[in-house]
C-alpha positions as CSV (number, residue, x, y, z in Angstrom):
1,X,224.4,225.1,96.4
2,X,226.0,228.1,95.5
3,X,229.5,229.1,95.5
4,X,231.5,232.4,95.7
5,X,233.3,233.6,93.0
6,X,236.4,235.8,94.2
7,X,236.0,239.0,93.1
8,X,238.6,241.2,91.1
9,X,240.6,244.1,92.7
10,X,238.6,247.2,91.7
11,X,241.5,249.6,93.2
12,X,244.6,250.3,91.3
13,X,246.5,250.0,94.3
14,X,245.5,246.7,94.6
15,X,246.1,245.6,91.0
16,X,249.6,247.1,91.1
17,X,250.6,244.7,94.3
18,X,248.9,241.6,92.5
19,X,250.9,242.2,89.6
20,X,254.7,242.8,91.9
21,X,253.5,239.4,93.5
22,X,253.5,237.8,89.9
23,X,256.6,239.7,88.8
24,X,258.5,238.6,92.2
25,X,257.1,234.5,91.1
26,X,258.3,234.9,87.6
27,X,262.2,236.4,88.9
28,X,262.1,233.5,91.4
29,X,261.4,230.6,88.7
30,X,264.2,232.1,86.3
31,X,266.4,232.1,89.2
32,X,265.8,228.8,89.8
33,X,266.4,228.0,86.0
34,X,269.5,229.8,85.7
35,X,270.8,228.1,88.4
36,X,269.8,224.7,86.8
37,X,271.7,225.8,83.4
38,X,275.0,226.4,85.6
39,X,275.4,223.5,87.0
40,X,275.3,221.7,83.8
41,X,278.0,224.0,82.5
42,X,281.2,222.2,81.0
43,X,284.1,222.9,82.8
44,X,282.1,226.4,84.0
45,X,282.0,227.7,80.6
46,X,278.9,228.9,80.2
47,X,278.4,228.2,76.3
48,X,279.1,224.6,76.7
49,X,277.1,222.0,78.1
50,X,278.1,219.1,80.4
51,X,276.1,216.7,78.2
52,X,278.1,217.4,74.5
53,X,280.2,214.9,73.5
54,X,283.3,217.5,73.4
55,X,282.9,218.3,77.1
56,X,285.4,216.0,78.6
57,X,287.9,217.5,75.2
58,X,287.2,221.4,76.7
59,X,287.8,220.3,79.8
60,X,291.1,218.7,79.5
61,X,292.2,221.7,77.6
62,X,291.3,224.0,80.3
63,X,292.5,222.0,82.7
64,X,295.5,221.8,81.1
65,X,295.4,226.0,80.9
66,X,295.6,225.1,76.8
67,X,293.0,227.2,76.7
68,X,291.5,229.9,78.8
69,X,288.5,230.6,77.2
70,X,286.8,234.1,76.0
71,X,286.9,237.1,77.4
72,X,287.0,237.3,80.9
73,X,287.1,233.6,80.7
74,X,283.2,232.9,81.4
75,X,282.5,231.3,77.9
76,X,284.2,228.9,75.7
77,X,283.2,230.4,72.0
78,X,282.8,227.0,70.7
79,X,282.0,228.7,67.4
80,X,284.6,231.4,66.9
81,X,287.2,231.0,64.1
82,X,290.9,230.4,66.1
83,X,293.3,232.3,63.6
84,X,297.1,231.5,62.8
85,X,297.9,233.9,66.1
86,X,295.5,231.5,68.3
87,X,296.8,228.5,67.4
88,X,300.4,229.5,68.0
89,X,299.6,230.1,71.7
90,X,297.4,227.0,71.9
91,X,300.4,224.7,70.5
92,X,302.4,226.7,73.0
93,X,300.8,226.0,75.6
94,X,300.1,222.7,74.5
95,X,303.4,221.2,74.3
96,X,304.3,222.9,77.7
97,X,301.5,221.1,79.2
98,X,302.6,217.4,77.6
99,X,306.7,218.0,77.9
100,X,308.1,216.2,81.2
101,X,309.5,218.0,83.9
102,X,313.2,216.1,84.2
103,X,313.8,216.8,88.1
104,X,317.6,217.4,88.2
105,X,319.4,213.6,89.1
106,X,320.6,212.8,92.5
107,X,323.8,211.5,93.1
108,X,325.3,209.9,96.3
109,X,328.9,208.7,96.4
110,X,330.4,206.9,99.1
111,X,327.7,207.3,102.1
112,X,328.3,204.2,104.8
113,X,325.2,202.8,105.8
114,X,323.3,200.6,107.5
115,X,320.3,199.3,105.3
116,X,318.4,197.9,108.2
117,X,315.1,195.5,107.9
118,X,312.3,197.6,108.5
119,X,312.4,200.2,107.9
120,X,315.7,201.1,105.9
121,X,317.3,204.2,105.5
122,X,316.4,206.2,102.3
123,X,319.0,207.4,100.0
124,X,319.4,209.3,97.1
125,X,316.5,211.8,97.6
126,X,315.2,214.6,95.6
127,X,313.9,217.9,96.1
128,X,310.0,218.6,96.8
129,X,308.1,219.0,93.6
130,X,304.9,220.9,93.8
131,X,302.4,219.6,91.6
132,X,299.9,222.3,90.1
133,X,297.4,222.9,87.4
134,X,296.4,219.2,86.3
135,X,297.2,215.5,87.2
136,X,300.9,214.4,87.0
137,X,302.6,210.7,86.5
138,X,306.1,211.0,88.1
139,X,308.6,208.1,86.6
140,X,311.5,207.1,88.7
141,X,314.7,205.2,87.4
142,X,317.4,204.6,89.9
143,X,321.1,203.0,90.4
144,X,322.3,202.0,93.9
145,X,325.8,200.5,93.8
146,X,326.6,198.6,97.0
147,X,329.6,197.3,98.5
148,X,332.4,196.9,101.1
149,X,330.3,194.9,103.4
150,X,331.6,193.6,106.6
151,X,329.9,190.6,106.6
152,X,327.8,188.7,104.3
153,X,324.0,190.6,103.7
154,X,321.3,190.3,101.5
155,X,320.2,193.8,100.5
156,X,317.3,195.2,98.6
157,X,316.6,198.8,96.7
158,X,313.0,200.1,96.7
159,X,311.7,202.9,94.8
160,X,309.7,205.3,98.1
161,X,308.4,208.6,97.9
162,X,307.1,210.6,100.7
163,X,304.1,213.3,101.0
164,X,305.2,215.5,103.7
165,X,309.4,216.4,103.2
166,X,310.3,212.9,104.4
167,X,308.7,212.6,107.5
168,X,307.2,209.2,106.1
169,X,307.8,207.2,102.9
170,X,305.5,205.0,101.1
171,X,306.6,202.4,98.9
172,X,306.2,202.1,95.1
173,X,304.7,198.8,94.1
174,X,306.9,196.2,92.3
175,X,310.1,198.3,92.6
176,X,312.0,196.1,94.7
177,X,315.8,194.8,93.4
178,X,317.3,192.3,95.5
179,X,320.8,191.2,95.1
180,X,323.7,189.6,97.8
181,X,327.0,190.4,99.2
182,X,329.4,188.3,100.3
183,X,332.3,189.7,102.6
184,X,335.7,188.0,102.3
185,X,335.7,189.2,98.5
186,X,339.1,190.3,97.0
187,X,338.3,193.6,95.5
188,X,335.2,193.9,97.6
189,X,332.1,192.7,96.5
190,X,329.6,194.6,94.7
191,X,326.3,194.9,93.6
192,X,324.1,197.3,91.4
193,X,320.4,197.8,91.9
194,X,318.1,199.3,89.5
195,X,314.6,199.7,90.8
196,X,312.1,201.5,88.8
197,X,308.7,202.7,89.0
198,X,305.4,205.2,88.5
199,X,303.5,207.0,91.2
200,X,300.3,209.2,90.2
201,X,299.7,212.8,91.6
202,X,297.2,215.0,92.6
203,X,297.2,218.6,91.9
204,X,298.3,220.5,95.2
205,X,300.5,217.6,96.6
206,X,304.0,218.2,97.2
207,X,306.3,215.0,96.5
208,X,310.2,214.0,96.9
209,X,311.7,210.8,95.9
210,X,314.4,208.5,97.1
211,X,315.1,204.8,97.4
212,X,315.1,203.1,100.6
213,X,317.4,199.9,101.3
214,X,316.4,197.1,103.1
215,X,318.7,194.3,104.7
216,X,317.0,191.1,104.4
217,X,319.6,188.4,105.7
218,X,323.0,189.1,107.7
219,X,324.3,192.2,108.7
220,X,326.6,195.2,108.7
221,X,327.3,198.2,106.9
222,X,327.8,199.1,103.6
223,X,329.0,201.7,101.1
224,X,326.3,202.9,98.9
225,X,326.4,205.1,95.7
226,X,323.5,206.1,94.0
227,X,321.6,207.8,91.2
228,X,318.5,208.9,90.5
229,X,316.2,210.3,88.0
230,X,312.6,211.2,88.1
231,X,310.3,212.6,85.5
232,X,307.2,214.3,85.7
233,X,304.9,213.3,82.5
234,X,301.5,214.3,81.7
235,X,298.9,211.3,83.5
236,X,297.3,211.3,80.2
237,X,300.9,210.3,78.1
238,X,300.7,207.4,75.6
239,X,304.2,206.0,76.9
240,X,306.7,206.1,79.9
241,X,309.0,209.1,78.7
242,X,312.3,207.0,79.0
243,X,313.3,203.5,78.6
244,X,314.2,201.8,82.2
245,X,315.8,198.8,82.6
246,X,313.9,195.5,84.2
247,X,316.3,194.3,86.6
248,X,319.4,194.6,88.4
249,X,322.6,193.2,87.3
250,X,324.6,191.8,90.5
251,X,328.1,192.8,89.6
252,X,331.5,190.9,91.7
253,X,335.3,192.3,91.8
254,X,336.3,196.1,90.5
């Protein structure tokens, strides 16, 4: 049997387009491969990959903006020196980054209400906070102070925040306070409310708290006063940035 062996080109012409067919193969596999490397950039810094152990460290950094990278931001210079000037700005922008945002407290004096069963009317709200560039833990501490009823009611205080400029609130977990009034009381009865809790956000979510009462036995109105404070921590803090206390204290008479 005999076979037939493919002959070579014998024209230049021809040569010349066998070698562009080769050249056009060879730009498509590094295309291919360069595409490969980027995806397994860390946090899209091209001199750092995805698989070193300080990837998840570079990218809470940049996350963070604690660092910005090199030149037009591409590559990381995992190797460079950082000099006295750098590390000002990175300690800078460091404690920026891990300092809570106090949202100014909210105070209500004297607002009648009725606290309803379900569900109650909010109170005590804050402005919108916007949450950008990383994560966020928000930590909210509030006071209610109820009284004057005009009949006996059991109340409760819960901790709500709301995701669309309170057109609906959702309640934080294990912040209810419960306490009772009793009307007839000479002064009028009284009682304070101290719910606390911790919601998690997601960068471009725009947040305001409050604290929503809830009437869970009698009715009537009441007279509440309120307070509230919320701070805005790093998600990644060690610790609650302020102490809050674990109940409420039922308080009778002036």
């Amino acid at each position: 049997m005999r076979f037939a062996i493919p002959s070579v080109p014998a024209s230049a012409a021809a040569a010349r387009a066998l070698r562009g067919c080769v050249l056009a193969a060879l730009a498509a596999a590094g295309t291919l491969a360069a595409g490969g490397a980027a995806a397994q950039n860390c946090a899209n810094f091209g001199d750092v990959l995805a698989s070193s152990p300080f990837c998840p460290s570079v990218e809470w950094m940049k996350n963070r903006v604690i660092t910005t990278g090199c030149g037009d931001g591409s590559v990381y210079c995992p190797n460079d020196p950082v000099t006295r000037l750098s590390m000002a700005a990175f300690m800078k922008r460091l404690g920026d980054a891990l300092t809570p945002v106090d949202l100014a407290p909210v105070a209500a004096a004297g607002s009648v209400v009725t606290p309803g069963s379900n569900p109650g009317p909010v109170v005590c709200a804050t402005p919108d906070y916007a949450v950008t560039g990383f994560p966020r833990r928000a930590y909210v501490n509030a006071a209610v102070i109820l009284s004057a009823p005009t009949a006996g009611i059991d109340v409760s205080a819960t901790v709500v925040y709301s995701l669309n400029a309170g057109g609906s609130w959702t309640a934080v977990n294990n912040s209810d306070q419960y306490g009772t009034l009793y009307s007839g009381a000479s002064p009028a009865d009284r009682v304070t409310l101290s719910p606390f809790g911790s919601v998690d956000l997601a960068v471009g979510q725009s947040v305001r708290f409050g604290v929503r009462l809830g009437q869970l036995a009698g009715s009537g109105n009441v007279t509440a006063s309120c307070h509230n404070r919320v701070q805005i921590a790093n998600r990644n803090g060690a610790a609650t940035p302020f102490d809050v206390q674990s109940a409420g204290a039922r308080q009778r008479g002036g």
